[in-house]
C-alpha positions as CSV (number, residue, x, y, z in Angstrom):
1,X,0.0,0.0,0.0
2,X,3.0,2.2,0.5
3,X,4.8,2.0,-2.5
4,X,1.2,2.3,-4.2
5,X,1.1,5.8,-2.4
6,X,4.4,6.7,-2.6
7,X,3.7,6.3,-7.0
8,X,0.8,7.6,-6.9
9,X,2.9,10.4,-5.4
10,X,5.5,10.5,-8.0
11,X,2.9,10.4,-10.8
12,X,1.1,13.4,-9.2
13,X,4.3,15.1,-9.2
14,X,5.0,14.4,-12.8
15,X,1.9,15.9,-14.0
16,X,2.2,19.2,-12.0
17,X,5.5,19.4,-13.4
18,X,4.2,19.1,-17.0
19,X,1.5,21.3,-16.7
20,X,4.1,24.6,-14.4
21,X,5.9,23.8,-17.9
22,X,2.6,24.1,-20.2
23,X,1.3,27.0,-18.6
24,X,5.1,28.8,-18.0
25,X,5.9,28.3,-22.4
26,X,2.7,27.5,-23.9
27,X,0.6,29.7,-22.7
28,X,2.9,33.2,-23.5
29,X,2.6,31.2,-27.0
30,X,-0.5,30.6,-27.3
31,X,-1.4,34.4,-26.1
32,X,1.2,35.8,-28.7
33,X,-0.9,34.3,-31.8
34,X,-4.3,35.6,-33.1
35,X,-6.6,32.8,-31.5
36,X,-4.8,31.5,-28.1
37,X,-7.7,28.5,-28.0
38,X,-6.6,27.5,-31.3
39,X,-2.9,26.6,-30.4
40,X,-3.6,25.6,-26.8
41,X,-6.3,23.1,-28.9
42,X,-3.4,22.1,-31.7
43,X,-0.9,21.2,-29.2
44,X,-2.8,19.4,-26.2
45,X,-5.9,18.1,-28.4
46,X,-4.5,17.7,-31.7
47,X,-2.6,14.6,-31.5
48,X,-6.1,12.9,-30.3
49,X,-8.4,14.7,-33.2
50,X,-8.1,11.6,-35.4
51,X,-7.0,7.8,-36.5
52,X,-4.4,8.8,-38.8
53,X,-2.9,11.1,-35.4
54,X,-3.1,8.7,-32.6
55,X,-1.5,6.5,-35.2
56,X,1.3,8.8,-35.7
57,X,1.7,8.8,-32.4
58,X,2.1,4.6,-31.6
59,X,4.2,4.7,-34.7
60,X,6.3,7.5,-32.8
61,X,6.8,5.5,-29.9
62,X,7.6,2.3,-31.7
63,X,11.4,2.7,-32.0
64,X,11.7,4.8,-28.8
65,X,9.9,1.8,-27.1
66,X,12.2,-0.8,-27.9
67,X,15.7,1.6,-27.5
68,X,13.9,2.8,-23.7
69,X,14.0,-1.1,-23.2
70,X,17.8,-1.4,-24.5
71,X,18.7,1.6,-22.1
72,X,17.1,-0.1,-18.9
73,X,18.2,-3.3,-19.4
74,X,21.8,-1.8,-19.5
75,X,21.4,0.6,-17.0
76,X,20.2,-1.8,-14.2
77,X,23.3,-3.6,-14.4
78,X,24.8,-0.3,-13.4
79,X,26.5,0.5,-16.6
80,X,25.8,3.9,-17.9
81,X,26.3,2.7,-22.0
82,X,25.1,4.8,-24.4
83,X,26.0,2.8,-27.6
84,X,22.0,1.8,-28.1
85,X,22.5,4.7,-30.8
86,X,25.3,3.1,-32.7
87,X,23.6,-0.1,-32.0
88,X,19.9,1.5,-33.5
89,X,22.0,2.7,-36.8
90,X,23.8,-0.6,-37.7
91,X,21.2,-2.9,-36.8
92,X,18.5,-0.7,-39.3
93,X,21.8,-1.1,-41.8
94,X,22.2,-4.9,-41.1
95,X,18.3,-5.4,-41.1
96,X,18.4,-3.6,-45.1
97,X,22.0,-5.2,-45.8
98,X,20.7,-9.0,-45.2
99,X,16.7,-8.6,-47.2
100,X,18.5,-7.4,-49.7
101,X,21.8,-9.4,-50.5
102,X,20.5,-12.4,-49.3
103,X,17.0,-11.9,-51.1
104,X,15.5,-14.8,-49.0
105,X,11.1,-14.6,-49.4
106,X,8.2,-16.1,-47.8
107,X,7.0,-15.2,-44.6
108,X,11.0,-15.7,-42.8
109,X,12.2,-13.0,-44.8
110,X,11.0,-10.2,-42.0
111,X,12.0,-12.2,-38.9
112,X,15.6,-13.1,-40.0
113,X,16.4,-9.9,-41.4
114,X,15.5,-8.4,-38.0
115,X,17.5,-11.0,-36.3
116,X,20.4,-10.3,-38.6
117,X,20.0,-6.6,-37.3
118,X,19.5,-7.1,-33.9
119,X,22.8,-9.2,-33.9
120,X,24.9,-6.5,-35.8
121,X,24.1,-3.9,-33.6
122,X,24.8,-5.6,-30.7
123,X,28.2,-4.8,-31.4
124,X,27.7,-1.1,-30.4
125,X,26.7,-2.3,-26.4
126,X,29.4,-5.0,-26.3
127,X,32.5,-2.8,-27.2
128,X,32.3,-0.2,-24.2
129,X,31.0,-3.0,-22.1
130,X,33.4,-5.2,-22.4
131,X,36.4,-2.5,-22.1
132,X,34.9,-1.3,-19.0
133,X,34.6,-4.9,-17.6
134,X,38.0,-6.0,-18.5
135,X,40.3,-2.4,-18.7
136,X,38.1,-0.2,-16.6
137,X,37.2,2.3,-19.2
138,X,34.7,4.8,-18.7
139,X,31.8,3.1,-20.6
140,X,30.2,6.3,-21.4
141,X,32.8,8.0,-23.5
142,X,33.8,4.7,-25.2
143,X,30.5,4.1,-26.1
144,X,29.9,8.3,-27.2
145,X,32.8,7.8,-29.3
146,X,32.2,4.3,-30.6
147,X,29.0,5.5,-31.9
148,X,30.3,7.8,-34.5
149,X,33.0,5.3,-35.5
150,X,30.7,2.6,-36.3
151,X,28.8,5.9,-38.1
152,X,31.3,6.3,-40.1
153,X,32.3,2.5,-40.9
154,X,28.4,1.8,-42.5
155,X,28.4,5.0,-45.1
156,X,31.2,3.2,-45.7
157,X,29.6,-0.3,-46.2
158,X,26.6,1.8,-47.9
159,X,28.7,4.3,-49.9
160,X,30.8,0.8,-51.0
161,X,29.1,-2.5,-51.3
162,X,25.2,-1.1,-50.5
163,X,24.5,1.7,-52.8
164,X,22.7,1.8,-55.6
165,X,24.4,3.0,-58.7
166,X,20.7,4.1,-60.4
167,X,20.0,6.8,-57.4
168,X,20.6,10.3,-57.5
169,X,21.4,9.6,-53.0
170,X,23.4,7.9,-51.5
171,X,21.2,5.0,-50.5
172,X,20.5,0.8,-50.5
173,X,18.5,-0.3,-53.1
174,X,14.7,-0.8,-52.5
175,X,14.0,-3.5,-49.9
176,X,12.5,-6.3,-50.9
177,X,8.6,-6.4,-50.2
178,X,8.6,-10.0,-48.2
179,X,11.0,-8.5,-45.9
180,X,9.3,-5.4,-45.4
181,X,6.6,-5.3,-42.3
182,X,2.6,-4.9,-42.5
183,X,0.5,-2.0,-42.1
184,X,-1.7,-1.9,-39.0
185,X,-3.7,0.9,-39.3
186,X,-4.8,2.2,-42.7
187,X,-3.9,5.5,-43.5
188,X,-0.6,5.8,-41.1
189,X,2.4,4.4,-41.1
190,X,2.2,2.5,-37.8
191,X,3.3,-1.5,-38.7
192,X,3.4,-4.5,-36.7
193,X,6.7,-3.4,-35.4
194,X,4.8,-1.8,-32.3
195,X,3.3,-5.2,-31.7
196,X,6.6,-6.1,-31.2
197,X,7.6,-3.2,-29.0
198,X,4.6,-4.1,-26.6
199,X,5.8,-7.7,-26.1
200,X,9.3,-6.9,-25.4
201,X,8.8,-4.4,-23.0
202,X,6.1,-6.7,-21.6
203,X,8.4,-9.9,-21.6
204,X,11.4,-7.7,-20.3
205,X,9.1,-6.8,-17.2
206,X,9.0,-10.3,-16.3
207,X,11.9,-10.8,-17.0
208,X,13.4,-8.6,-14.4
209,X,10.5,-8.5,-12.2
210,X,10.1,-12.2,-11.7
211,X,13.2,-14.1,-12.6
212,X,16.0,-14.7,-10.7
213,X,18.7,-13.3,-13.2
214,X,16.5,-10.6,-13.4
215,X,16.9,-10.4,-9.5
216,X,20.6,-10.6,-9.8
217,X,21.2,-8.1,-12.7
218,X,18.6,-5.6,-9.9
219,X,21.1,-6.6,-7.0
220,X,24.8,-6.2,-9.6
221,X,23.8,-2.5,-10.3
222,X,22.1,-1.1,-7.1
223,X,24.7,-2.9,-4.9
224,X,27.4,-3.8,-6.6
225,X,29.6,-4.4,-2.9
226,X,26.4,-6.7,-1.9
227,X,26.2,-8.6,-5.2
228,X,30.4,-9.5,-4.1
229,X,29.6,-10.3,-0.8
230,X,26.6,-12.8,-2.4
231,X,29.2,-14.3,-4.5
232,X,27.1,-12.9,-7.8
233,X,29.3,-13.7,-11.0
234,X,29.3,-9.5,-11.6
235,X,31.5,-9.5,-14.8
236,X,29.0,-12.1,-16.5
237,X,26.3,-10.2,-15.3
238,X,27.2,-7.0,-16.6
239,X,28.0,-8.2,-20.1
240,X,25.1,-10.3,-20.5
241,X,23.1,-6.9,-20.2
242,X,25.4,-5.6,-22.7
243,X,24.5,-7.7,-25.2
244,X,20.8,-8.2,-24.4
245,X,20.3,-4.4,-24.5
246,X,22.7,-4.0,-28.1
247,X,20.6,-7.0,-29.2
248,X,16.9,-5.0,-28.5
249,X,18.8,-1.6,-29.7
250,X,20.0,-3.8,-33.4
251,X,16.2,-4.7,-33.2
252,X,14.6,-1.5,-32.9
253,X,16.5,-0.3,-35.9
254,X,15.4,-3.0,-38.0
255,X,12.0,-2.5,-37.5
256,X,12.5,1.2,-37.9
257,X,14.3,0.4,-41.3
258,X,11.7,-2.5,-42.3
259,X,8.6,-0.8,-41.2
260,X,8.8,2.7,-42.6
261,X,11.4,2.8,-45.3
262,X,11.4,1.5,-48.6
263,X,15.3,1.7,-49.0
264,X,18.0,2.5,-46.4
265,X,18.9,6.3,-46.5
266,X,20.1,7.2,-43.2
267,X,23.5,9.4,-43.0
268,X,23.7,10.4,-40.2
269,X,22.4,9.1,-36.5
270,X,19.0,9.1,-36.2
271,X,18.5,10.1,-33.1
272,X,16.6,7.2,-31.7
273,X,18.5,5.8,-29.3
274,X,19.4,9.0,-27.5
275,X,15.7,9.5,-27.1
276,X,15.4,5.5,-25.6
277,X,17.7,7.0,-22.8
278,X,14.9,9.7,-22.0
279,X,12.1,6.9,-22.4
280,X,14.3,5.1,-19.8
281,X,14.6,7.9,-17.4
282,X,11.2,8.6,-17.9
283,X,9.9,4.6,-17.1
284,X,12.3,4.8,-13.8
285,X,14.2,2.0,-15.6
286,X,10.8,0.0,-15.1
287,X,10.3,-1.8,-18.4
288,X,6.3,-2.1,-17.9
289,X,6.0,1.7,-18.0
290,X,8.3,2.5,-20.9
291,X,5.0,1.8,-23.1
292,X,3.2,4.9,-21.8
293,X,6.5,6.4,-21.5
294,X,7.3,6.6,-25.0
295,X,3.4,7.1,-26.1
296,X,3.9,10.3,-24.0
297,X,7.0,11.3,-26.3
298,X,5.1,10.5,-29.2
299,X,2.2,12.7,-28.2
300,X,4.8,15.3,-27.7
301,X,6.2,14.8,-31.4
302,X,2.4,14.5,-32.8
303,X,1.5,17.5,-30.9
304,X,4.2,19.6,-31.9
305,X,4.1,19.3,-35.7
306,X,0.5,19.9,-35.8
307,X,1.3,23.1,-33.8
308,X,3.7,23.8,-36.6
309,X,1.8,22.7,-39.6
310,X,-1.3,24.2,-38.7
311,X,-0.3,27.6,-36.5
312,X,1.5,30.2,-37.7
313,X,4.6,29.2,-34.8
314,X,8.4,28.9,-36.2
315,X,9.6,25.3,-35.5
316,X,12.2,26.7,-33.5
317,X,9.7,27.3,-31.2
318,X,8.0,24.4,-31.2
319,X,11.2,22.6,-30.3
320,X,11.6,24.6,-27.5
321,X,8.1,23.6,-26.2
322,X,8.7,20.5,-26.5
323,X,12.1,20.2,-25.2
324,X,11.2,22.1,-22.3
325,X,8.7,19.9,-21.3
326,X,11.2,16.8,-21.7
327,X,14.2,18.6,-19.9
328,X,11.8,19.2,-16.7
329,X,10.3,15.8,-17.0
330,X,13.4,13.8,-16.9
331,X,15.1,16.2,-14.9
332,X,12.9,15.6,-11.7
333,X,12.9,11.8,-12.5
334,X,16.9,11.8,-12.2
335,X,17.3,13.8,-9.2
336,X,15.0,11.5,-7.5
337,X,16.7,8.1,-9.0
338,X,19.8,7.5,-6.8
339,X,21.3,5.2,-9.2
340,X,21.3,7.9,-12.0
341,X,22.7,10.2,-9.4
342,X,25.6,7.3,-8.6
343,X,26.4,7.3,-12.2
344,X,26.4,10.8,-12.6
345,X,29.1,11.5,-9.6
346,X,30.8,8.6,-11.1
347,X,31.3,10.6,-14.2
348,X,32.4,13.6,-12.3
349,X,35.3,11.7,-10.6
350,X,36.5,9.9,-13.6
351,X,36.5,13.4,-15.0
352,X,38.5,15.5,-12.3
353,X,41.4,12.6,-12.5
């Protein structure tokens, strides 16, 4: 009954924050423009004013869904790695690379591309984590700067061996349509790729609610001097949540790749996985609420490019709005997360020597 208060708590919290924020940016906005109720409406409202919106906004949260998951899995082993971006670029590359050279149809084509993904971009989590593990490195900056290597090693492989030779862009050829994934809702863009998102975060729940290696990967990062004392295997630990959570980030960019693009054209990160660290913060590293964690950054997203297309507001602003909103969100969530806090000081030390 406690804990049930003391969330209810939290969420109360949460929401006061959200609207202080609202009524502190939006409403100056809203009062600046010729019809205040209209922008108030197009921001809050708009996102909920039809199917083909409250699509958008589950085919928003899709990716960030599955990269949230990557972050917590990581995180509660007490490892701060931030390679689920590098790990959401090359598994979407991998995903394209394999339904394309390897052509294989039928109803297999989907899964094993996403598989081949999800296994490439592992490779982004396992790096840092295994050089922390074994040599102590600060898994943060490895990873930071791990991320734009592996960047700049698939344009490579796309500028290389992927491209195709017929296209004014440097992009893959068009993915074939077996591998590609369906449509749920007509009219948007969501696919069964949020299907997917919903079972994993679902599955990871359990997982670290009710097993016991879920239990010990809980124990390694909030105690790590208790998890010794228990005899835990810590080094085994930690890396086995650095490749589950570069396995999960590899996915998400597959399904990003196979459910919304018709050829790979990605130059740059997207951005995805930097988000999935917000999703996490947001969840409290609790993998059953990173669903409505990431529907709430979707609704954000929806919310704010109806407020540009529609309104008369400068995107600038928009992103303002919207980032203000995050930045007070997740900044209340980490000051009262002590493991967040550990990491953070951490970081601060490792910096000073």
């Amino acid at each position: 009954m406690r804990s049930i208060l003391a969330s209810l708590v939290q969420l109360a919290t949460t929401v006061l924050v959200i609207a202080a924020v609202i009524l502190v940016v939006l409403v100056p906005l809203s009062l600046s423009q010729p019809d205040p109720g209209a922008v108030l409406f197009a921001f809050l409202l708009g996102p909920f004013d039809s199917v083909r919106h409250i699509g958008n906004i589950a085919e928003a949260a899709t990716p960030i869904a599955l990269t949230g998951l990557a972050s917590t899995v990581i995180f509660r082993a007490g490892m701060f790695n931030l390679g689920t971006e590098g790990g959401f670029f090359l598994g979407g590359l991998g995903a394209a690379a394999f339904a394309i050279m390897v052509g294989i149809q039928g109803p297999l084509a989907a899964p094993l591309a996403i598989l081949a993904g999800a296994c490439i971009g592992s490779v982004a989590c396992i790096v840092p984590g295994y050089l922390r593990v074994r040599h102590g490195a600060p898994e943060m900056v490895t990873s930071l700067v791990f991320n734009f290597a592996l960047l700049f090693a698939g344009l490579l492989f796309l500028s290389y061996v992927l491209r195709d030779p017929t296209a004014g862009a440097l992009t893959s050829p068009k993915i074939p349509a077996d591998a590609r994934l369906d449509r749920l809702l007509q009219g948007t863009r969501l696919n069964s790729g949020a299907i997917i998102a919903v079972v994993a975060c679902i599955l990871g729940g359990i997982w670290l609610f009710a097993t016991r290696s879920g239990l010990n990967t809980r124990i390694v990062g909030s105690s790590p001097g208790f998890a010794a004392h228990l005899g835990l295997p810590i080094t085994r630990i930690t890396m086995a949540t650095q490749v589950v959570g570069g396995l999960i980030a590899g996915m998400a960019g597959a399904v990003e790749v196979l459910g919304l693009y018709t050829r790979f054209t990605w130059v740059s990160l997207p951005g995805l996985g930097w988000t999935g660290i917000i999703v996490a913060i947001l969840a409290r590293e609790n993998p059953f609420l990173i669903i409505p964690a990431a529907l709430f950054l979707g609704y954000l997203q929806v919310g704010g490019d109806i407020l540009g297309r529609s309104m008369d507001v400068p995107s600038e602003i928009v992103g303002i709005l919207t980032a203000a909103i995050m930045v007070a969100v997740t900044a209340k969530i980490i000051f009262e997360n002590p493991r967040l806090l550990r990491a953070i000081r951490s970081i601060k030390q490792q910096e000073a020597k």
